[in-house]
TIVO-304162 format. One record per residue: y, z, x of N, C-alpha, C in turn. Coordinates in steps of 0.001 Angstrom, whole numbers, plus 500000, padded with zeros to 6 digits. Atoms other than C-alpha are relative to their C-alpha. Layout:
! residues N
YZXYZXYZX...
***
This chain:
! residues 293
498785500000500819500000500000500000501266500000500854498638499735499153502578499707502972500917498972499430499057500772500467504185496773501279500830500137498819499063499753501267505415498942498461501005500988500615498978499418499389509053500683498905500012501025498881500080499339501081509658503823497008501254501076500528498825499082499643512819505663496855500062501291499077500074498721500492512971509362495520501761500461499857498729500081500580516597509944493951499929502010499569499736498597500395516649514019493895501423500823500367498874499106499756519271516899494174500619500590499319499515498929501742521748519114491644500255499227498844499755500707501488522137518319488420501329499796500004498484500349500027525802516755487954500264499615501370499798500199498864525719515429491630500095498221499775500138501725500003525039511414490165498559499466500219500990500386500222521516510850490006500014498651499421500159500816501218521524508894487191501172498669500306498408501070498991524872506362489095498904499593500849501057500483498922521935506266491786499158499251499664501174500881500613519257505109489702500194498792499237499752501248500721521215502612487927500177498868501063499765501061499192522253501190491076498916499504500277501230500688499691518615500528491960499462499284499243500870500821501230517630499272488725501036498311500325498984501458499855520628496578489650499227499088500932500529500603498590518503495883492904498670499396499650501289500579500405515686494821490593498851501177500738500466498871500111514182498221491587498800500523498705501177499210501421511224499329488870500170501589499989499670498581500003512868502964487977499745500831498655500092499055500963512141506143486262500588501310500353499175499200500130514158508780485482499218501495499703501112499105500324512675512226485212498536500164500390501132500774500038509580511054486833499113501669500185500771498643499466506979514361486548499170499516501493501021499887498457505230515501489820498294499642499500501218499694499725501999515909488267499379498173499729500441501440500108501604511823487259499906498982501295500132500279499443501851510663490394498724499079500791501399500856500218497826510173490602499706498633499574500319501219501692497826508091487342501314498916500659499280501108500021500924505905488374499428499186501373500301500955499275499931504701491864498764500023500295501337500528499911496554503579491964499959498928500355499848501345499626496468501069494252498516498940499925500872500783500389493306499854492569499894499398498195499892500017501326495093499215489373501063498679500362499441501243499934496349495337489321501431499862499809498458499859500158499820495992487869500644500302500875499235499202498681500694497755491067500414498837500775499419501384498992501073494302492628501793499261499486498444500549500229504502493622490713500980501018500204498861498827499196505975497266491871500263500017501097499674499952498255506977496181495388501073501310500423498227499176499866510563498297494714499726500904499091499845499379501121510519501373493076501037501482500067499297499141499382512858504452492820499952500934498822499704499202501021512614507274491017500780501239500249499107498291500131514500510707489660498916501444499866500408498819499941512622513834490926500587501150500194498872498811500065514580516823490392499268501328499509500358498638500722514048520716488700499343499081498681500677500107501294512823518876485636498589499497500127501527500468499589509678517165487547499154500854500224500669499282499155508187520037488617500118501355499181499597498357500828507709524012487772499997500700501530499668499394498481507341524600491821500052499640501106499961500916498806508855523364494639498784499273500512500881500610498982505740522997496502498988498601498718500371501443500454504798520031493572500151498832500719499227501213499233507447517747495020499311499712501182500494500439498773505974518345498162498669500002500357501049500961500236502651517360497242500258498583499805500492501489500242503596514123496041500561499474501084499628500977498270505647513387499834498738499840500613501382500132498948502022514350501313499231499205499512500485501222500810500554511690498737500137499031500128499633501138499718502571509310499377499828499365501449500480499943498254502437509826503166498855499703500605501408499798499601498583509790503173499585498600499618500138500925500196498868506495501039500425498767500947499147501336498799500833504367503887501153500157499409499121500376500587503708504596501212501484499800500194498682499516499186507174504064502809500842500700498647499232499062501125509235506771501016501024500316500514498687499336499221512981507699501498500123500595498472499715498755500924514216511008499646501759499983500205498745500085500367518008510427498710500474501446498979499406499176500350519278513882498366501637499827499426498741499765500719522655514244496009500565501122499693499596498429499860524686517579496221501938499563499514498643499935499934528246518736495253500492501560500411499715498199499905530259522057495745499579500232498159500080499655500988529610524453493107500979499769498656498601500330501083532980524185491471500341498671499450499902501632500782532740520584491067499014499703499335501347500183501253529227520540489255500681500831498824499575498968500975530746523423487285500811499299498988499142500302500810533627521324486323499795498529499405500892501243501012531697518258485551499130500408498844501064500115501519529225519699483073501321501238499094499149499606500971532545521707481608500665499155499197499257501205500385534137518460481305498808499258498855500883500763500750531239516930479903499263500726498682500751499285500641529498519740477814499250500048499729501256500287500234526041519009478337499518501215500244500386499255500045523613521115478488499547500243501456500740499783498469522543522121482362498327499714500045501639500483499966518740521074482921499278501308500184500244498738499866518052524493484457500694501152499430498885499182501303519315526747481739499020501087500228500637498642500280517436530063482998500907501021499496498869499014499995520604532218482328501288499146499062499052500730501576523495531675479474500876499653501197498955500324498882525704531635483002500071498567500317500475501355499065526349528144484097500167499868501427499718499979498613527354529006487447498794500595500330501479499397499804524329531000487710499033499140499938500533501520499813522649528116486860499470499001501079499553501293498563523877525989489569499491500385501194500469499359499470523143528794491824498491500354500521501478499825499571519631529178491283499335498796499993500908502017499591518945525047490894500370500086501808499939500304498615520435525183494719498931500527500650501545499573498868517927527433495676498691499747500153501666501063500169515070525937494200499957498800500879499906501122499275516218522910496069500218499921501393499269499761498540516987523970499278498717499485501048500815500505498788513509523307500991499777498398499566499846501161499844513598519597499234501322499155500351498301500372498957517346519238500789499411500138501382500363500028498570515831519614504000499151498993500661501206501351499957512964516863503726501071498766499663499593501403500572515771514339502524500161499199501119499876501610499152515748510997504199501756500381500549498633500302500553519726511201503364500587500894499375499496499176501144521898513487501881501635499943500162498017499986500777525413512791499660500703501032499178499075499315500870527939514698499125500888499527499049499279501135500570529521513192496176501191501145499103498613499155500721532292516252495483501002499384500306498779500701500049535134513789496266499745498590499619499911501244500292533736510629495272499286499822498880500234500415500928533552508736492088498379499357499875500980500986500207530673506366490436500174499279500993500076501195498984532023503494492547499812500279501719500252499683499056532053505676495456498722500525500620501232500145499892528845506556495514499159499197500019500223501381499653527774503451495372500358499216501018499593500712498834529522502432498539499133500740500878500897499087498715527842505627500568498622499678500036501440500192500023524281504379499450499956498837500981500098501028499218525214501022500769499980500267501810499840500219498558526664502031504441499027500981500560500961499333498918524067504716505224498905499581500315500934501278499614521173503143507071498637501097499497501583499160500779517509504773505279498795498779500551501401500878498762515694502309508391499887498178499704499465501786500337516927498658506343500867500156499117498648500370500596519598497081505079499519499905498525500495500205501654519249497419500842500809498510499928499239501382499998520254493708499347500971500865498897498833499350501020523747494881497697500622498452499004499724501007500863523647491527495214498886499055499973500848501124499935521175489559493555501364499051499074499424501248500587522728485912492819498961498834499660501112500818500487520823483907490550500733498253500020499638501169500026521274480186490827499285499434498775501180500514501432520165478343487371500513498730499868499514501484500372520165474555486628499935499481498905499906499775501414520443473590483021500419498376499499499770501152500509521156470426480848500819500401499098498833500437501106524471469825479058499471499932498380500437500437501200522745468353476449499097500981498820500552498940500512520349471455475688500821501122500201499018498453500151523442473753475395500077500550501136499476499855499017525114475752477831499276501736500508500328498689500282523137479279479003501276500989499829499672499565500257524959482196477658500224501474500777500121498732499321524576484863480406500523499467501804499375500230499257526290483119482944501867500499500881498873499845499183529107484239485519500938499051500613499583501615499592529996480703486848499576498920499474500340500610500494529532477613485674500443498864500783499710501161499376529700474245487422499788498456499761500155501538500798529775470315486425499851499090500703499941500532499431527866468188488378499810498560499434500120501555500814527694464923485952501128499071500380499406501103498982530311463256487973499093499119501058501153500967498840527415462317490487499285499193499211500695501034500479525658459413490552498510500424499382501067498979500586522666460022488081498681499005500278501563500532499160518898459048489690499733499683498517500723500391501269517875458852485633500233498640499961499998501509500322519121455176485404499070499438501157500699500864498764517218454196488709498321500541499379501078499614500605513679453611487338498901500586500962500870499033499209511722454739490439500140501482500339499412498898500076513663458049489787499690500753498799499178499634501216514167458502486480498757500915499643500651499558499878510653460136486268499458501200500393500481498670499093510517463049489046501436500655500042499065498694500515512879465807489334500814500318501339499272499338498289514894467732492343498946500364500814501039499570498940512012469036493563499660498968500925500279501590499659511469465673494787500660499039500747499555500240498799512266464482498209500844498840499820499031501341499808513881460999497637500496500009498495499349499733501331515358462176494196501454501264501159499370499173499496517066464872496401501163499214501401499335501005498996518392462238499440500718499414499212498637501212500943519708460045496405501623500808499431499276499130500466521508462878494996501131500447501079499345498926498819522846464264498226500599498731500917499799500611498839523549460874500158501883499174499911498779500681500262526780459897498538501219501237500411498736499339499718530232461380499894500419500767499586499094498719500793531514463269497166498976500868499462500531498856499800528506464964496863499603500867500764499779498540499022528372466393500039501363500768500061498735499137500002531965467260499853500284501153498966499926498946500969531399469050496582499245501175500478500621498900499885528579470995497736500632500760501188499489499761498903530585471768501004501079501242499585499109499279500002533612473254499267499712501160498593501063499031500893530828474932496510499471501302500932500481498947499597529337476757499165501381500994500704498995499343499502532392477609500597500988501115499631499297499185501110534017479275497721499294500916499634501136498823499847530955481411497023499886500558501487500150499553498319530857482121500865501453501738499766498767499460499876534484483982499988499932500348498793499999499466501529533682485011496108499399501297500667501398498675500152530283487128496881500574500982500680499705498888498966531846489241499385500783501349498715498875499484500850534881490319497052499001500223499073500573499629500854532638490558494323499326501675500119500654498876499547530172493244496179500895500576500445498597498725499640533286495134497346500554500681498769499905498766501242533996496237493829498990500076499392500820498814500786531043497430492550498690498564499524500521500981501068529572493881491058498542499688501022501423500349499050525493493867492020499067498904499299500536501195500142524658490813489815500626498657499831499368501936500036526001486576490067499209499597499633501065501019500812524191484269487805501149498931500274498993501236499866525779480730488501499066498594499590500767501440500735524894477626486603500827498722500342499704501943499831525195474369487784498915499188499267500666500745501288524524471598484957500395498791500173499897501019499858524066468216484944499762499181498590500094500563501228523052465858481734498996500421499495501477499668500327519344466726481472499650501567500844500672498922499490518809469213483633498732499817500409501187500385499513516252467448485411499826499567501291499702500423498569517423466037489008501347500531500703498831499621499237521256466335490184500009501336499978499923498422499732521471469977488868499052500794500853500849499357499492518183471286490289500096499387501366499638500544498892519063469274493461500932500932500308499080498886499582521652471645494003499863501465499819500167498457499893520495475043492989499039500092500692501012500018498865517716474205495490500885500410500536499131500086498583519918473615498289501066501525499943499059498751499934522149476330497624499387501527499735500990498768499892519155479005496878499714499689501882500326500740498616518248477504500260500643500530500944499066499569499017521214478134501834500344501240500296499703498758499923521867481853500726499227500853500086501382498633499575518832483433500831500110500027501514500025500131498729519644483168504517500522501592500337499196498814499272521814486157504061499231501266498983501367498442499837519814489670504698500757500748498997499684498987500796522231491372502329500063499218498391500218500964501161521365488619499031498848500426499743500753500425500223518901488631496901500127498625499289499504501359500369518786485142495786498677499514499020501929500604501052516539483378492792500441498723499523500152501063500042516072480161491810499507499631498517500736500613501180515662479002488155500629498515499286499887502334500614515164475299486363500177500690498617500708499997501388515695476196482647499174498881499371500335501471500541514622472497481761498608499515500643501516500279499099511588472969484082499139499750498814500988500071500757508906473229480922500673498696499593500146501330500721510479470097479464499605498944500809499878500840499272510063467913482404499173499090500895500731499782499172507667469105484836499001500805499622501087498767500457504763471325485331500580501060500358499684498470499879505914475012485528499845500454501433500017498719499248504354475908488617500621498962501484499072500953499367506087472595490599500756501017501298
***
């Protein structure tokens, strides 16, 4: 099981857990919140087939997983014994700032042994104090916001770089409507279209001399030139405030050659960079082609 990643999201209650775990779920992360100690058995069974689509996973182990410390630290020696790479992302604040977050908020504290809420806070620290010591990582997030916490996950190093943006590239046909979950949108039906050329009109982008025809004329390298270029200088700015998904649709008439000619090449091009995740979809693929093309 060394090829699965598993991140452990613990620490006080009102410290941002739950800011943590969303960010991972952004990272295409498979997360659970609350995750008990004692399931641990039952979830990774690496002789249970489903386990092959949890490469990424991150969960919230805190005072509510457990009834005694030494749980938690059964399931590190579990995981440890499995090959499992595990990082423990401790989250902490001062007292007075948990205090004045769940005053502000008026929830109920998770560890409610005592009507005190400072008392509270008090005795969750101490319960936590020998899994604050095992953390991979540990944030102090008493001066920083949601968005700031989200920057400290990014720059501290936990042994690799996390990808801080997946950008989906999608190719689509005009004619079958425009997708609806798009961030960008682009119009490549100015290019010359391979459908009128009949030794073309047949095969798709995937498709080596469908892809030369597409790509050999002037203004379509100049488009894709000052395409990549502008995304080169978007994505950055984007991931600097907070934004961890780009869907970008480039569309052509059918959605069968010019467009997918280009969200190739440009999946192509960006998956290059270690901090992308990058994906690649045809919507017009089932009408065209075979699926697994």
């Amino acid at each position: 099981m060394k090829e699965f990643e598993l991140i452990i999201i613990t620490g006080m209650s009102g410290a941002g857990k739950t800011t943590a775990l969303r960010y991972f779920e952004d990272l295409d992360y498979f997360t659970i919140d609350n995750f008990p100690c004692y399931l641990i058995n039952n979830f990774l069974d690496p002789n249970v087939k489903k386990m092959e689509r949890l490469k990424k996973m991150a969960f919230v182990m805190d005072t509510r997983s457990f009834e005694e410390p030494e749980e938690f630290d059964a399931v590190v020696e579990k995981l440890n014994s499995m090959g499992l790479k595990c990082k423990i992302i401790f989250l902490d604040a001062r007292d007075d700032i948990l205090l004045n977050r769940f005053n502000l908020t008026r929830r109920k504290h998770p560890f409610s042994k005592t009507s005190s809420l400072i008392k509270n806070i008090e005795e969750e620290r101490k319960t936590l104090q020998g899994i604050r010591e095992k953390a991979s990582v540990i944030i102090d997030t008493s001066t920083v916001g949601e968005k700031g916490l989200v920057e400290r996950i990014k720059e501290i190093s936990l042994g690799e770089k996390f990808k801080e943006m997946t950008v989906s590239f999608v190719s689509f046909g005009f004619k079958y409507g425009i997708p609806i979950d798009l961030d960008m949108m682009f119009d490549v039906r100015f290019l010359p279209n391979p459908y009128y050329l009949e030794n073309l009109r047949e095969k798709n982008g995937f498709d080596k001399d469908v892809q030369e025809y597409v790509l050999r004329f002037e203004e379509s390298m100049e488009f894709y030139k000052k395409l990549e270029d502008m995304l080169d200088f978007l994505i950055p700015k984007f991931i600097k405030e907070g934004k961890s998904r780009l869907a970008i649709g480039i569309g052509c008439s059918g959605g069968k050659h010019r467009s997918v000619t280009f969200v190739n090449k440009l999946s192509d091009s960006f998956s290059k960079y270690k901090n992308l995740y990058v994906t690649a979809t045809h919507r017009e693929q089932g009408r065209y082609w075979d699926i697994e093309k």
